[in-house]
C-alpha positions as CSV (number, residue, x, y, z in Angstrom):
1,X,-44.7,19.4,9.5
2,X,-43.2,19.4,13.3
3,X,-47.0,18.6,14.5
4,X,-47.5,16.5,12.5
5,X,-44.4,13.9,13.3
6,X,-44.9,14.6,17.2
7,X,-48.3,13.2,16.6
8,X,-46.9,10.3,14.9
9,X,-43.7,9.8,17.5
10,X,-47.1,10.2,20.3
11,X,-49.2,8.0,18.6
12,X,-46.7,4.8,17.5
13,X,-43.2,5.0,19.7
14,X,-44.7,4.7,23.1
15,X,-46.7,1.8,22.4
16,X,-43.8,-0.1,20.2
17,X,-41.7,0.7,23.6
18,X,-44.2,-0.6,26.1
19,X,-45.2,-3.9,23.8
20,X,-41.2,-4.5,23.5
21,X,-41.1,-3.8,27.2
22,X,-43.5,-6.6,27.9
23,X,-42.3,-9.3,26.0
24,X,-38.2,-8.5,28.0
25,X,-40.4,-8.5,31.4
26,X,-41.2,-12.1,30.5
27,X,-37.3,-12.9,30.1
28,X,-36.0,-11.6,33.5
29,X,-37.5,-12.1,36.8
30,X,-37.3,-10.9,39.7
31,X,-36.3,-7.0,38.7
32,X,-39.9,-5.4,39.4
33,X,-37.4,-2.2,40.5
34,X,-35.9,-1.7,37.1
35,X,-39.6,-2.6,35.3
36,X,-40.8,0.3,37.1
37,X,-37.9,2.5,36.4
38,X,-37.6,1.7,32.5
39,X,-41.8,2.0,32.3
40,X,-41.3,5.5,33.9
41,X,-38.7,6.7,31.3
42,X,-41.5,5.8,29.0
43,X,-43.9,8.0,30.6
44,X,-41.9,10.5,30.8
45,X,-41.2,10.3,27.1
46,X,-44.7,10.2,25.9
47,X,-45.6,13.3,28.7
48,X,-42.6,15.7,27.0
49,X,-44.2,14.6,23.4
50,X,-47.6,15.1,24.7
51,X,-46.5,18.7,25.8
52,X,-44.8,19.5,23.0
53,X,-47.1,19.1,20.6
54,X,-49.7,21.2,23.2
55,X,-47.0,23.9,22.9
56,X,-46.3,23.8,19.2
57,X,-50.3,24.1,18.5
58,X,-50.7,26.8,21.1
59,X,-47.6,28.8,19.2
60,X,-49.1,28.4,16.3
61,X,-52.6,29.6,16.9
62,X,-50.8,32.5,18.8
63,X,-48.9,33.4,15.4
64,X,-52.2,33.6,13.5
65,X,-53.9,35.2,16.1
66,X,-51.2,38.0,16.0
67,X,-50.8,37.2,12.1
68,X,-47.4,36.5,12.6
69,X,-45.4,33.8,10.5
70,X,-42.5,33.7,12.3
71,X,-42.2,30.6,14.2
72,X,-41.7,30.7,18.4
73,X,-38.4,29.0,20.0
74,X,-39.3,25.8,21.4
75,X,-35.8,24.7,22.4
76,X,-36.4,23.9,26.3
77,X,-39.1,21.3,25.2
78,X,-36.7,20.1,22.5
79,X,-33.9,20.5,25.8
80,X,-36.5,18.2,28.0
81,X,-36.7,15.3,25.2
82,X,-33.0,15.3,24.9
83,X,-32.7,14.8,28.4
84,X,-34.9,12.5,28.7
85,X,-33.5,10.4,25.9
86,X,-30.5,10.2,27.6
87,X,-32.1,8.7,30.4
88,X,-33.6,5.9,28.4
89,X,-30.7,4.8,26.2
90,X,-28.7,4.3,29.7
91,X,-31.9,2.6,31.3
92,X,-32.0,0.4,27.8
93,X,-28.3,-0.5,28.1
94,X,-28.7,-1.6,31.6
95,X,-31.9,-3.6,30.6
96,X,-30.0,-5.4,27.9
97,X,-27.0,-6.4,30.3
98,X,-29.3,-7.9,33.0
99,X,-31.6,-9.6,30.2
100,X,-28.2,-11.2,29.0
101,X,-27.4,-11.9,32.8
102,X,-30.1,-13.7,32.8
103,X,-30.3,-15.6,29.8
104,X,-26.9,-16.8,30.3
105,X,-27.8,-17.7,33.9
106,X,-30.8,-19.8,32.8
107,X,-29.0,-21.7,29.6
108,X,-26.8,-24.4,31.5
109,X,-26.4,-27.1,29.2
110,X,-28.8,-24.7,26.3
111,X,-26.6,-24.0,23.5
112,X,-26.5,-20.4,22.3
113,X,-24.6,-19.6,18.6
114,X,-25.6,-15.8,18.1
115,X,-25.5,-12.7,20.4
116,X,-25.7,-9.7,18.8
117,X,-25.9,-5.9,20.0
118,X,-27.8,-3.0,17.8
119,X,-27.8,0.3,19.0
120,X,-26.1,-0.3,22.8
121,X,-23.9,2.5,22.3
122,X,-23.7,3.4,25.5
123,X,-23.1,0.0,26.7
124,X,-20.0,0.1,29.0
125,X,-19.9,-3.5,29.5
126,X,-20.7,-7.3,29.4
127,X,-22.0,-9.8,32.2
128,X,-19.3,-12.3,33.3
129,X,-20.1,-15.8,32.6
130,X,-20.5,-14.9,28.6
131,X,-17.3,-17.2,28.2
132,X,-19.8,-20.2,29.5
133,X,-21.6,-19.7,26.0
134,X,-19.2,-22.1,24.4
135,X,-21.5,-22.7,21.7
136,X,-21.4,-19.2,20.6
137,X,-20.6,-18.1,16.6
138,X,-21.5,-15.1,16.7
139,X,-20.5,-12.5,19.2
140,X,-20.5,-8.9,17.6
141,X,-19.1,-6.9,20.2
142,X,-16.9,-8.3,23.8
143,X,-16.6,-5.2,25.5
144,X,-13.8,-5.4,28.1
145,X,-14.6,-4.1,31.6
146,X,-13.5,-4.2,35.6
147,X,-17.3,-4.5,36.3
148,X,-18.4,-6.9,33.7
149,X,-16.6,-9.8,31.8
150,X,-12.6,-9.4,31.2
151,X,-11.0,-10.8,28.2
152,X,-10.2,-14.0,29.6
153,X,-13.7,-15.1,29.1
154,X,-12.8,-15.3,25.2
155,X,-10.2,-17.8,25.3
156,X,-12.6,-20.8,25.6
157,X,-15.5,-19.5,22.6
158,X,-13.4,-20.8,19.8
159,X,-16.5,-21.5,17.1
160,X,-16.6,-17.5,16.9
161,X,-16.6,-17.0,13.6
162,X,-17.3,-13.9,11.1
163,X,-16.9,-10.3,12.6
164,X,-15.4,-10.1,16.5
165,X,-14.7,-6.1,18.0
166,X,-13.3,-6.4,20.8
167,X,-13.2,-2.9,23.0
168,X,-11.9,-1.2,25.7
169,X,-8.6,-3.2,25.9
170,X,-6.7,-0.7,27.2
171,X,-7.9,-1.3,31.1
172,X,-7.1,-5.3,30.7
173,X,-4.0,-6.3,32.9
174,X,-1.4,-8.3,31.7
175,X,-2.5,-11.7,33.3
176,X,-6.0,-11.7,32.4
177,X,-4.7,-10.6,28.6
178,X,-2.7,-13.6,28.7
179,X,-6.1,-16.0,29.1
180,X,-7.8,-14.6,25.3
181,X,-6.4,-16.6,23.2
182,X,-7.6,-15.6,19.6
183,X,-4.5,-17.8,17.7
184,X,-7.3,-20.9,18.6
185,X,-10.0,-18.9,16.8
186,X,-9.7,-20.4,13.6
187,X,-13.3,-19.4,12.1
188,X,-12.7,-15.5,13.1
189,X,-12.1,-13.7,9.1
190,X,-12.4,-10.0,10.7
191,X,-10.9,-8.7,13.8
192,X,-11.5,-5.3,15.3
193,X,-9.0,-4.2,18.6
194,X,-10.0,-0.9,20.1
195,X,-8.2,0.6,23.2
196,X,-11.0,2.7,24.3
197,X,-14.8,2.1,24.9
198,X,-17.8,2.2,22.3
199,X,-18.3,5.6,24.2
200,X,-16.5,8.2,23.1
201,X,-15.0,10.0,26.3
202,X,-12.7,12.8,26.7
203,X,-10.9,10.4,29.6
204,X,-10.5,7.6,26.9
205,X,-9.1,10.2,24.5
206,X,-6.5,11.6,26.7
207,X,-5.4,8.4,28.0
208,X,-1.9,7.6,28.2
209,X,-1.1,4.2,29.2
210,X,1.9,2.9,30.0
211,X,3.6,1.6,27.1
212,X,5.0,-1.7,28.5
213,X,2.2,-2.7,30.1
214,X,-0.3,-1.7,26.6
215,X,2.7,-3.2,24.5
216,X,2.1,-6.6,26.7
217,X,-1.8,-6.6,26.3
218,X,-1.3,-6.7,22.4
219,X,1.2,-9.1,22.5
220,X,-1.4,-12.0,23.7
221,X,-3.9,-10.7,21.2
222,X,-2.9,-12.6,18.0
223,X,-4.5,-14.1,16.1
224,X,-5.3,-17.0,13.8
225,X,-3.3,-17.3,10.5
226,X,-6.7,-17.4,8.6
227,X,-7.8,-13.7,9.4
228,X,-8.9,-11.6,6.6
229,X,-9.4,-8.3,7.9
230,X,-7.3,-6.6,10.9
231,X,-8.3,-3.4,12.5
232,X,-5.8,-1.9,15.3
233,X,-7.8,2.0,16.9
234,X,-6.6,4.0,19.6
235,X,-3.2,2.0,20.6
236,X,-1.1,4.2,22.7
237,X,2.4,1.8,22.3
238,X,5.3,3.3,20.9
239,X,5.9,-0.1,18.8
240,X,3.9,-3.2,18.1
241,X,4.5,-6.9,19.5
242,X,6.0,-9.3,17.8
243,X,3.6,-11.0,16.7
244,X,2.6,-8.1,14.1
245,X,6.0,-8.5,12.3
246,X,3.8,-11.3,10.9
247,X,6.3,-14.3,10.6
248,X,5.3,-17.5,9.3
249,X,3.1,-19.4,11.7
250,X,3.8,-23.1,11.9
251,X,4.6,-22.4,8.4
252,X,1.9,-21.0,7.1
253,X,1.7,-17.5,5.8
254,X,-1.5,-15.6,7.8
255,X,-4.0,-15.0,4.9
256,X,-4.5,-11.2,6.1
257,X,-6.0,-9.1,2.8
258,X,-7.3,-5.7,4.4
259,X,-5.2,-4.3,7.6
260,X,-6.3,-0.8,9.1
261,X,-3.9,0.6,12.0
262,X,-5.9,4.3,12.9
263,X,-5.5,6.6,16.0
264,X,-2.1,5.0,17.3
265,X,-0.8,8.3,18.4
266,X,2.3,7.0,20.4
267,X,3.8,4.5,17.8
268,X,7.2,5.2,16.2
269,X,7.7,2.3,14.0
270,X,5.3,0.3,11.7
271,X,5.9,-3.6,11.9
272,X,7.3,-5.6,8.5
273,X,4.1,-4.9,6.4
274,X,5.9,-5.7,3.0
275,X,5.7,-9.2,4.3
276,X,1.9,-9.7,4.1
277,X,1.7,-11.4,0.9
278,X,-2.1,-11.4,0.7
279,X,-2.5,-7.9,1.7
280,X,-4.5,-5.6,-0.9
281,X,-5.8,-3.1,1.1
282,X,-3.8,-0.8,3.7
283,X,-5.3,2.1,5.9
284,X,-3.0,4.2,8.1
285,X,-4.2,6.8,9.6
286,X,-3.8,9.4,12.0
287,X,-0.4,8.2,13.4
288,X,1.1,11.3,15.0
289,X,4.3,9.8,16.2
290,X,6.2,8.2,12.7
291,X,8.6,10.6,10.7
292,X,9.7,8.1,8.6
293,X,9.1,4.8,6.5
294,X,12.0,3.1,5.4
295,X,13.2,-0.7,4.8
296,X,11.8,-1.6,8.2
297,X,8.3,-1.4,6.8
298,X,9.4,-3.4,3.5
299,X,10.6,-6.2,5.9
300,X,13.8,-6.0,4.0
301,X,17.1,-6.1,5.7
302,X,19.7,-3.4,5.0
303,X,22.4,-4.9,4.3
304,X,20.6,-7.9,3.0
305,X,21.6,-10.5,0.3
306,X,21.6,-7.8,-2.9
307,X,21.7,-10.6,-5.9
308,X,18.4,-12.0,-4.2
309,X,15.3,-10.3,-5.8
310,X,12.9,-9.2,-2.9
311,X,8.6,-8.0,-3.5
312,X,7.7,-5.8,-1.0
313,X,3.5,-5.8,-0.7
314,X,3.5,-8.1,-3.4
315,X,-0.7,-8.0,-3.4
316,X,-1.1,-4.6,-2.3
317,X,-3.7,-3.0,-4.4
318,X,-5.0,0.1,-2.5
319,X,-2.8,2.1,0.0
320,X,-4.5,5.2,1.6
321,X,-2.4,7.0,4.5
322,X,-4.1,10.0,6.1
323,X,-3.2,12.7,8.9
324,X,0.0,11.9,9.4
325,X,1.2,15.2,10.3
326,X,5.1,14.4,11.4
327,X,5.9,11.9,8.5
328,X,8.8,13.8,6.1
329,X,10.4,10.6,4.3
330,X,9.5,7.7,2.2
331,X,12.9,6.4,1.4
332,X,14.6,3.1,-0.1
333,X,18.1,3.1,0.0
334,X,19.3,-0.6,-0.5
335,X,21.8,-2.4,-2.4
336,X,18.5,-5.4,-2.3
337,X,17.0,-5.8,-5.8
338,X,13.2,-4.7,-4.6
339,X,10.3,-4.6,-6.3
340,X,7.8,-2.4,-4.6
341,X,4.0,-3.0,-4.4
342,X,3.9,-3.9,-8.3
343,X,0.0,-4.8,-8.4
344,X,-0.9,-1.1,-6.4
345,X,-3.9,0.5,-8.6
346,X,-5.3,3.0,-5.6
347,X,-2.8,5.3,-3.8
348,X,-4.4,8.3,-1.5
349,X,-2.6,10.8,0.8
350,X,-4.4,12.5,2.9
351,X,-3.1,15.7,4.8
352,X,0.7,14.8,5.3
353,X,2.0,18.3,5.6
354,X,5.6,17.4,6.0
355,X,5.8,14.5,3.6
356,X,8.2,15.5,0.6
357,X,8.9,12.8,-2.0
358,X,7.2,9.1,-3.0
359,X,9.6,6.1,-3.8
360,X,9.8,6.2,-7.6
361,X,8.5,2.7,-7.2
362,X,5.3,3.5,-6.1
363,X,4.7,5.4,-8.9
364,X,4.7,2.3,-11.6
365,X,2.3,1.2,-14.3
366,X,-0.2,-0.3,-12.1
367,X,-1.1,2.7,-11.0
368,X,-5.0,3.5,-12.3
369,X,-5.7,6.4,-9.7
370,X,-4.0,9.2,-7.5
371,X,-5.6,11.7,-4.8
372,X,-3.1,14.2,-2.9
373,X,-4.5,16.5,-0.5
374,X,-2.9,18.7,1.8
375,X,0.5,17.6,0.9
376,X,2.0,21.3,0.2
377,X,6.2,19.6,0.7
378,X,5.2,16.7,-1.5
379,X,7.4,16.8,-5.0
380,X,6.0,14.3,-7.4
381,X,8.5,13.4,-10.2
382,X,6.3,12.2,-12.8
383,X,2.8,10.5,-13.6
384,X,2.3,7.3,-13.7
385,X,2.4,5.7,-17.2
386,X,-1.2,4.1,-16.9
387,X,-3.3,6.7,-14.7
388,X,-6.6,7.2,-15.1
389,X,-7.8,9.1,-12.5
390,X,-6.0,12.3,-10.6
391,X,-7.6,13.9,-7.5
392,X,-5.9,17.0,-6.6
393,X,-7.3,19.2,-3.3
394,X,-6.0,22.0,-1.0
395,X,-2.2,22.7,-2.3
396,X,-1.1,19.2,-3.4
397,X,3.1,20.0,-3.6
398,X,4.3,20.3,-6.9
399,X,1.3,18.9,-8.5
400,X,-0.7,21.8,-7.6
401,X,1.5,24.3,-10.2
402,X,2.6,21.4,-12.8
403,X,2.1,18.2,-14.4
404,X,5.2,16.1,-14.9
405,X,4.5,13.9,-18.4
406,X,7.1,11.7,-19.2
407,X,7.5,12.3,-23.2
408,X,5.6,15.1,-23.9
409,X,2.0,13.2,-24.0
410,X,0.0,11.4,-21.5
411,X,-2.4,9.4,-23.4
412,X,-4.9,7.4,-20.4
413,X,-5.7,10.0,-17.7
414,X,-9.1,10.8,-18.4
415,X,-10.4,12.8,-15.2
416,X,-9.1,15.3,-13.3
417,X,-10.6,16.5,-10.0
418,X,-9.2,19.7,-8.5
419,X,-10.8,21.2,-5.4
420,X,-10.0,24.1,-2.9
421,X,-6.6,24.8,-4.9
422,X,-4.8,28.3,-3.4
423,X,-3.4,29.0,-6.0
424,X,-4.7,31.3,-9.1
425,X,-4.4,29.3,-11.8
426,X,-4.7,25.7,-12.8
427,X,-1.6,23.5,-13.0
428,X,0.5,23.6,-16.3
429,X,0.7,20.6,-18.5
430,X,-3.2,20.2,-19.6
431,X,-2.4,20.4,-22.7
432,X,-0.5,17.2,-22.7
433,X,-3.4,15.2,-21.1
434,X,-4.4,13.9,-24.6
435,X,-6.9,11.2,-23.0
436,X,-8.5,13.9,-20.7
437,X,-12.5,13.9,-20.7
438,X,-13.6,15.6,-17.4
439,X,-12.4,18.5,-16.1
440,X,-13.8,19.1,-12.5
441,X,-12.6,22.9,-10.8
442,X,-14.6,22.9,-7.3
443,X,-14.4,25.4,-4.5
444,X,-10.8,27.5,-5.2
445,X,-11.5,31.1,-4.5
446,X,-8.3,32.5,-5.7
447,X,-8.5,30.8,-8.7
448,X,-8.4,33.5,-11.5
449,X,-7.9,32.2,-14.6
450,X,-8.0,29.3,-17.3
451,X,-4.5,28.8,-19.5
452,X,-5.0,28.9,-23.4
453,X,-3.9,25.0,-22.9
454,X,-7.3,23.7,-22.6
455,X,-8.6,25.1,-25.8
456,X,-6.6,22.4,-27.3
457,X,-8.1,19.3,-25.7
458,X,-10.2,17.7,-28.2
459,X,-11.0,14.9,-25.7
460,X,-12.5,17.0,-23.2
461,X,-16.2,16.6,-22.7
462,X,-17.0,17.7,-19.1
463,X,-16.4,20.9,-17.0
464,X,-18.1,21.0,-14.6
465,X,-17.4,24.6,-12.2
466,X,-18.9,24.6,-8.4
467,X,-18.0,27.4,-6.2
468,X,-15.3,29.1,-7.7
469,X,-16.3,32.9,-7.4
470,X,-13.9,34.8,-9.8
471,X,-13.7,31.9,-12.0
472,X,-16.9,31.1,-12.6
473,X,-18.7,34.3,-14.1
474,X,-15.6,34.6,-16.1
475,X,-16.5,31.4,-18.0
476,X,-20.2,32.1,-18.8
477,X,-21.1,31.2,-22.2
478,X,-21.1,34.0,-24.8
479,X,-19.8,36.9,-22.2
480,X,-17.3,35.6,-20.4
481,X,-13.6,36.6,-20.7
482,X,-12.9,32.8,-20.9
483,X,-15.5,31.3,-22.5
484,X,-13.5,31.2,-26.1
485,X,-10.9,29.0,-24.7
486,X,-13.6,26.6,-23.2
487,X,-16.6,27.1,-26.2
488,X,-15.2,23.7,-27.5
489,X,-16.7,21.7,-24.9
490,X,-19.9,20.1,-25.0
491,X,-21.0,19.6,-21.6
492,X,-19.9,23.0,-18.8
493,X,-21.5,23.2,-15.9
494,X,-21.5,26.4,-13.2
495,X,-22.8,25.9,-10.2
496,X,-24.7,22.9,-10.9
497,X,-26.4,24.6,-14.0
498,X,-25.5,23.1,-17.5
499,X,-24.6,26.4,-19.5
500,X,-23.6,24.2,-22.8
């Protein structure tokens, strides 16, 4: 198998490389030095395979010389290659920002709508002059950079339109932030801001920089009402800008439907979100620095008019938070007549170890499905009326022991996912699930036991059992201790193995 694909990666990649190589060598002159430097990496390449495959033919005529099975190390070959690659992606990434150089060097009055970057990962930055390309539509990534292009050179290419990721931000000063003018940008539906290269670094990870001056970067970062899609990584503020309280704009409301605020470590307080009223999809995660959500977030005003009726996320369809490891409270105490999020149908928390009660609000009949994991505080009241889907893993709260049913019955949640529960037994209430048709128990090692409650769920069709060590030979068709309270069933599964 591993001769065989060297043979393959000898016979097809270095060509492919050297014919691609010819056909860039016609687009930039006058660089015979880097030529010969990316034509060596490719040498070097096809040598390491060459000798690899030598080796792995001469270990394996060894083994059956010796008649011996076992298969030799050949990690300091494998070592070599990975080397090696290294060397050409950066070679590549430098060949790519010269051949731009170039081509934006040569196009003077030649209009250019598309510039696109696959697989540059490494790239670090972009030639300056890319804000000449006036033309330009599509530009999928501006990587901001002291060496290359700053961010200034964005605020004349106002036909961008589509996807724009814009990277780096954090080592832009405040004067040259002020020259990117996105508001312009009327044809942009998806923005990405990321304070930290494409490269993951351990530098960029650690970096702290100073609020005021990362807070006044943002601020000139706005953007046109008529963005979709808003994505906010690595922003080490303690608050927002103003502009993210998301007033009306000339009076018009910003058409924003999907906003995703991830790895903002510093930030305290979330901006107005209730106000977005074309928002359906919100994605928070991994903010290390907010304890608590409270009218702020709503955009509702404390003491505000109370006999005027107020809809907080009145589009808001899915809400997932994740990682937030210091947020405790979710409270709404207002004399304001609020409705909150009425159209949500998604809500999924993700490892919020501290967080300890939901708005009853949230909890309403638009609900369809729930997933709590790693929410041990978390007290749940009741389930929604409409449910259809609950996803319980690690120790979900109060959900993890019980299942609060509001009248005895709950007669639409048909699945049930539990996963990696600590605790040895499943949570009371089943019997109540009268809509219930898969039953999925995954990976919960001190699981022990199955109550006699689900010997008296007719609607069950599916139960599936993966991993579960004690649990699982104990519900073995025929000789298991538990297999006459789950006989009934049509379809059981252990292990991936359909026993009924």
């Amino acid at each position: 198998m591993a001769d065989a694909l060297i043979s393959v990666v000898v016979e097809q990649l270095a060509p492919f490389l050297l014919d691609q190589l010819k056909k860039e060598v016609k687009l930039v002159l006058g660089a015979p030095e880097d030529v010969q430097e990316l034509h060596d990496t490719f040498d070097k390449i096809r040598d390491v395979l060459d000798d690899a495959e030598k080796r792995h033919v001469k270990n394996v005529l060894l083994n059956l010389e010796k008649n011996e099975t076992k298969k030799v190390p050949e990690s300091a070959w494998l070592e070599k290659l990975k080397d090696v690659s290294y060397e050409m992606e950066d070679v590549l990434d430098e060949w790519h920002t010269k051949i731009l150089k170039s081509e934006i060097a040569r196009t003077g009055t030649k209009k250019v709508w598309h510039l696109e970057f696959e697989g540059c990962y490494s790239l670090q930055c972009l030639p300056r002059g890319i804000g000449k390309l006036r033309d330009l539509e599509t530009l999928s990534n501006f990587i901001v950079s002291e060496e290359g292009a700053d961010i200034g050179e964005l605020k004349d290419l106002n036909n961008l339109r589509g996807k724009l990721a814009i990277s780096n931000i954090k080592g832009v000063g405040k004067e040259a932030s002020h020259e990117a003018i996105l508001k312009d940008k009327e044809y942009l539906h998806h923005l990405s801001l990321g304070f930290r290269s494409t490269r993951f670094d351990l530098l960029d990870a650690l970096n702290n920089d100073d609020d005021e001056a990362v807070q006044s970067v943002l601020e000139f970062l706005e953007p046109h009402p008529n963005l979709e899609k808003l994505e906010v990584n690595y922003y080490n503020g303690s608050k927002f800008p103003s502009w993210m309280e998301f007033p009306n704009w000339e009076r018009r409301s910003i058409m924003l439907c999907t906003l995703e605020i991830r790895f903002c470590r510093n930030l305290k307080v979330l901006p107005a979100l209730g106000r977005l009223e074309f928002l359906e999809d919100l994605n928070l995660y991994q903010l290390d620095s907010v304890s608590q959500m409270g009218l702020e977030v709503l955009g509702v005003l404390k003491n505000g008019d109370s006999s005027a009726a107020v809809i907080a996320f009145p589009n808001l369809k899915k809400l997932s938070i994740d990682e937030m490891k210091h947020w405790e409270e979710w409270v709404i105490k207002t004399t304001v007549n609020i409705t909150l999020m009425p159209l949500l149908q998604t809500l999924r928390l993700y490892e919020c170890p501290m967080l300890k009660s939901l708005p009853c609000q949230i909890l309403s009949s638009s609900l369809r499905e729930m997933t709590i994991v790693s929410c041990p505080d978390l007290e749940v009241s009741y389930l929604p009326l409409f449910l259809e889907e609950l996803t319980l893993g690690n120790d979900a709260g109060s959900l993890s022991i019980s299942l609060p049913i509001q009248n005895g019955l709950h007669t639409n949640l048909n699945s049930l996912n539990i996963s990696n529960s600590p605790h040895a037994a499943l949570p009371q209430g089943l019997s109540q699930l009268k809509a219930l048709q898969t039953l999925k128990v995954s990976n919960c090692n001190s699981l022990t036991c199955i109550l006699d409650e689900l010997q008296h769920l007719s609607s069950l069709q599916r139960l599936p059992i993966y991993e579960c060590p004690i649990l699982g030979p104990c519900c073995q068709k025929e000789v298991g201790e538990y297999w006459n309270i789950i006989s009934h069933i049509p379809n059981i599964y252990i292990d991936r193995k359909r026993i009924q």
